[in-house]
C-alpha positions as CSV (number, residue, x, y, z in Angstrom):
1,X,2.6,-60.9,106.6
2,X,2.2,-57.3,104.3
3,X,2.8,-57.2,100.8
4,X,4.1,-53.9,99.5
5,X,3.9,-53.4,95.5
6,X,4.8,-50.5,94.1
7,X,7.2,-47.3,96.0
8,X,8.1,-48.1,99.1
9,X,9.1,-44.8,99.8
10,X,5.7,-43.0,99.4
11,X,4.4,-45.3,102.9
12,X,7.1,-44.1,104.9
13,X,5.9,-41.4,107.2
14,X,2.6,-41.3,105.4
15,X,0.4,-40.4,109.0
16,X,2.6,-37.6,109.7
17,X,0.7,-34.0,108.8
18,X,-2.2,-36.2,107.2
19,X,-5.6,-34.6,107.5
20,X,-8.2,-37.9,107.9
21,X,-11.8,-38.2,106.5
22,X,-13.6,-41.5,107.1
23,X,-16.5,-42.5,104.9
24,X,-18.6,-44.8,107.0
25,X,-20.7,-47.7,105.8
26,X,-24.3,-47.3,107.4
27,X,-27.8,-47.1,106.4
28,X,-27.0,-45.1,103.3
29,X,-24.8,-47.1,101.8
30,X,-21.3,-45.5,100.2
31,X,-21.9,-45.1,97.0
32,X,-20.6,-43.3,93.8
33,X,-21.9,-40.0,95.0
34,X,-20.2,-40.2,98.2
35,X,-16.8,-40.9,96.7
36,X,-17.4,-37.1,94.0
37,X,-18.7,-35.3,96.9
38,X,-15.5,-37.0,99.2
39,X,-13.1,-36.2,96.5
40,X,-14.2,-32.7,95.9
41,X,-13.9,-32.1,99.1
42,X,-10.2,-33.4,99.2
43,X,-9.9,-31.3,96.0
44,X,-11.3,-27.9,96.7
45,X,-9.2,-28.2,100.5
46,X,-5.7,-29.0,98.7
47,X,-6.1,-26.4,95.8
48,X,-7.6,-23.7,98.0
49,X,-3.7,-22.1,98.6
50,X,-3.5,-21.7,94.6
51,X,-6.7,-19.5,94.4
52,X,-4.2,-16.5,93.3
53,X,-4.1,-18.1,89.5
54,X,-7.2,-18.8,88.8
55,X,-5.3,-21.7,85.5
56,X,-3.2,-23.3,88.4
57,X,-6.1,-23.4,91.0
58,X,-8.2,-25.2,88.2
59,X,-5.3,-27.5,87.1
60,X,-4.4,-28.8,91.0
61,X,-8.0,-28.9,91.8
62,X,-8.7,-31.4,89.0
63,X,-5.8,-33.7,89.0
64,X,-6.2,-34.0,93.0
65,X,-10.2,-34.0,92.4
66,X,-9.5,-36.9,90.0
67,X,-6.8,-39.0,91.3
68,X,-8.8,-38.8,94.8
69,X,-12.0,-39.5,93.1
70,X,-10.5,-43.2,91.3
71,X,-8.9,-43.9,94.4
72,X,-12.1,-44.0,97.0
73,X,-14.1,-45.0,93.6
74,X,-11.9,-48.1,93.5
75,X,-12.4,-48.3,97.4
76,X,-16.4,-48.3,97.3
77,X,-16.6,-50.7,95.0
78,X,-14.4,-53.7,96.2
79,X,-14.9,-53.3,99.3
80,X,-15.7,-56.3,101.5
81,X,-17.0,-54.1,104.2
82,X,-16.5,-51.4,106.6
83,X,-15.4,-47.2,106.4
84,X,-13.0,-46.1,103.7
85,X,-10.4,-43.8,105.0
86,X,-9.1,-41.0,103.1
87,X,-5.8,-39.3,104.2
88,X,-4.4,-36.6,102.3
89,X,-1.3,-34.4,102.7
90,X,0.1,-31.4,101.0
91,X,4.0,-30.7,100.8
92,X,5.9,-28.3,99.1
93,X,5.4,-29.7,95.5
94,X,3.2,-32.6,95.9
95,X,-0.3,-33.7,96.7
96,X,0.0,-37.4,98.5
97,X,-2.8,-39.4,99.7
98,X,-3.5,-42.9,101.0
99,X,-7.0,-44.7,101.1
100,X,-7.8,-47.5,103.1
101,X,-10.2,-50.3,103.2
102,X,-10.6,-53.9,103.2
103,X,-11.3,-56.1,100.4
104,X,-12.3,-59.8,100.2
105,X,-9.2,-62.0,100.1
106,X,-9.9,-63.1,96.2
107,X,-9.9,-59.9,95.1
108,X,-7.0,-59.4,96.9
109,X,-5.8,-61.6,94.6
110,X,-7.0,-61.0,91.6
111,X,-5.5,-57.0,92.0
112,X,-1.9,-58.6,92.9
113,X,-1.8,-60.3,89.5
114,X,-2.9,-56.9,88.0
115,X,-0.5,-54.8,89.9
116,X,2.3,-57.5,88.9
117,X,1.4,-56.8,85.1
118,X,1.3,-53.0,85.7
119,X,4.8,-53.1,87.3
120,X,6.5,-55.1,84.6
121,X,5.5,-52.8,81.7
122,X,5.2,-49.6,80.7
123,X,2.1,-47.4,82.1
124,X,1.5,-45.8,78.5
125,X,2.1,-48.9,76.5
126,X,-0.2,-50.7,78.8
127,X,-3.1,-48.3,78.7
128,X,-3.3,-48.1,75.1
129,X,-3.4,-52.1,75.2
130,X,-5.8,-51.9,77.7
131,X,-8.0,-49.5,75.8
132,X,-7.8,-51.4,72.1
133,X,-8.8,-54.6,74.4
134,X,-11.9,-52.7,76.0
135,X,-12.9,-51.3,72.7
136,X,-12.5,-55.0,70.6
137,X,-14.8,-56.6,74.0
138,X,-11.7,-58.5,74.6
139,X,-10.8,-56.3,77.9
140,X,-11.1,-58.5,81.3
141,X,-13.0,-56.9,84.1
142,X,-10.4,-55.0,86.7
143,X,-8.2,-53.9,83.2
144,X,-6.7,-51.4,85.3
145,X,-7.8,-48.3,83.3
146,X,-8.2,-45.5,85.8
147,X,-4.3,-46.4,87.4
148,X,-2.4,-47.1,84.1
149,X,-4.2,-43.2,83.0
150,X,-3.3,-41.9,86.5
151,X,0.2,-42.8,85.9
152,X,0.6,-42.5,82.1
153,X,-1.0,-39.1,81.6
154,X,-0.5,-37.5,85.7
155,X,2.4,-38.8,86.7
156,X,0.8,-40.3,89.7
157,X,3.2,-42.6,91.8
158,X,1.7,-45.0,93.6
159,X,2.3,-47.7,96.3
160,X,-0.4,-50.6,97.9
161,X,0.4,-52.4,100.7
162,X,-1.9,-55.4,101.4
163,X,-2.5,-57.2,104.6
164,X,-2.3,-60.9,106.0
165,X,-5.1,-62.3,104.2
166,X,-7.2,-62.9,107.6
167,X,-9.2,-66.4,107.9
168,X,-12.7,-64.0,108.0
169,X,-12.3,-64.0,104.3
170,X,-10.6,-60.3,103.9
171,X,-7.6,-58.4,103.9
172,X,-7.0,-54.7,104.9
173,X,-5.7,-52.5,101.8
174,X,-4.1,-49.2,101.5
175,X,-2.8,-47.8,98.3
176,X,-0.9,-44.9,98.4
177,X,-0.5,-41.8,96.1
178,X,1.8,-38.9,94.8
179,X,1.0,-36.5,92.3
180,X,3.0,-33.3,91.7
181,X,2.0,-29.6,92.2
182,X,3.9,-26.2,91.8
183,X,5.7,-25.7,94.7
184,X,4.5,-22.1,96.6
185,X,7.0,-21.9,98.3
186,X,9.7,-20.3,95.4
């Protein structure tokens, strides 16, 4: 059985005109410099048809750079094992993307219970909580930080879906993501 959290809508016909970059776990280990050189790729590709203003190239080619960049961040580092998959699509006036991995099934969930809190308040209420709970030391690990600013400060829409929680210990993850950009096409 799936479990969707979030807007349905952004999973629905999320593989069609998706480009796909896999990030493999091997005998380098994924690690944080994998997922800024990953995302910068991601970046620099989406932005690349806004190269005529040089203020809106910059603009798309950071929010994409750093909404990709949590995203696979947050992928590397609860992962229980295998690739991360990136896949990233760009439509008339938005950037969406959806990252895949698998997690063990106790951080599984552990991020439920945080997504349940996210969706029953507001994302700029919550962060400044979040923030004054961090800065006193009475923040929990997993506070949520990079999503509630994603969505408080970029508008970021988001969507996870989360797999049967298998009886090896994991469950299979993708979170999905919409951010805006100016449409070209006007």
């Amino acid at each position: 059985m799936t479990t969707l959290y979030g807007l349905a809508d952004l999973t629905i016909g999320a593989h069609q005109r998706m480009t796909r970059l896999r990030l493999y776990d091997g005998p380098l280990d994924l690690s944080w410099k994998h997922c800024a050189m990953a995302s910068d790729f991601v970046a620099e590709l989406a932005a690349l048809r806004y190269r005529a203003s040089r203020n809106v190239y910059r603009e798309v080619r950071h929010n994409i750079g750093y909404l990709t960049n949590e995203l696979v961040e947050n992928a590397v580092k609860f992962r229980a094992s295998g690739a991360v998959v990136v896949e990233a699509a760009l439509e008339a006036n938005s950037f969406r993307t959806k990252v895949s991995n698998v997690i063990d099934n106790e951080a599984a969930v552990r991020f439920q219970h945080l997504l349940s809190e996210i969706a029953e308040g507001d994302p700029g209420d919550l962060l400044i909580e979040r923030i004054e709970a961090n800065a006193t030391g009475l923040g929990k690990s997993g506070s949520g930080l990079g999503l509630l600013t994603l969505m408080s400060d970029y508008g970021v829409r988001f969507a996870w879906v989360f797999g049967a929680q298998g009886d090896d210990g994991e469950t299979s993850l993708e979170t999905y993501a919409s951010i805006a950009v100016p449409d070209l096409s006007n």
